[in-house]
N, C-alpha and C positions, 0 to 999 in steps of 0.2 A: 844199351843206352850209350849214345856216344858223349866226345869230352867236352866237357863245359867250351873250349871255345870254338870247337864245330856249331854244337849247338849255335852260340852266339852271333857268330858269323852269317847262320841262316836267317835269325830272329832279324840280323841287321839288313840283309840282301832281300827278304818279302817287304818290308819298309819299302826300302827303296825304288823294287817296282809296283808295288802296291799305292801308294802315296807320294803326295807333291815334296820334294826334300825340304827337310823344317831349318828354319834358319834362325828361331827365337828360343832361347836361353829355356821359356817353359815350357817349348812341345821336346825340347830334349827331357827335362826332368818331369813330363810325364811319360814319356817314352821309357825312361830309365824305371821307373814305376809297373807298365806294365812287365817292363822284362822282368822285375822281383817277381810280381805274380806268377807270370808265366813260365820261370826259372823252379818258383817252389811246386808248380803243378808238373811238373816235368821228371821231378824227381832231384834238385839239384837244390844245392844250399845256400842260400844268401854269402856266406863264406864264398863258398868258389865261385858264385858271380860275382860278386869282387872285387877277388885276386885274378880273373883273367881278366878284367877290366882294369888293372893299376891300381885297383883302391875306389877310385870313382867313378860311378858306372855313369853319370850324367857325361862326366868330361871325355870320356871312352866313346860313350856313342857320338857327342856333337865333333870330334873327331874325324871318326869315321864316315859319318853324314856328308860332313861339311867338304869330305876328298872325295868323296864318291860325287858330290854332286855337284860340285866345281872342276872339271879333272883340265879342264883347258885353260885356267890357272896355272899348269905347269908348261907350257906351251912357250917359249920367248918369242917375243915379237922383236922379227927385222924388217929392214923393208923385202926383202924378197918374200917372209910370211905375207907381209901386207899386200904386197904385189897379187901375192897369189889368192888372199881372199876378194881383193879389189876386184880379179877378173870373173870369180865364183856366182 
């Protein structure tokens, strides 16, 4: 069995090629839902789902979501970025 946040990390990455990135407060806390499910058929304990989550597994995943699926938010925009999308 590997450790709760290998696991987690996979549970997060089929999300995200799987489905549209959720950006609303409830498909995080049912997302965080299924992963208890999914977490206790797996063999792992609501406890160490969790604790690799920080405590809160809602606020953990829309996190996570939310950087994976914005990642050119971290991008700065100058003009030579602008230049160069302008000729794109």
């Amino acid at each position: 069995m590997m450790i709760i946040d290998d696991w987690l990390e996979d549970r997060i990455s089929e999300r995200k090629f799987h489905l549209e990135p959720a950006t609303d407060t409830d498909e995080f806390a049912m997302f965080a839902g299924m992963l208890r499910a999914e977490a206790l058929a797996s063999g792992y304990t609501l406890d160490a789902l969790e604790n690799a989550c920080g405590g809160d597994i809602s606020s953990f995943v829309s996190g996570k979501m939310l950087s994976r699926a914005t990642p050119a938010a971290h991008i700065v925009s100058t003009p030579a970025t602008e230049a160069a999308y302008a000729q794109a």
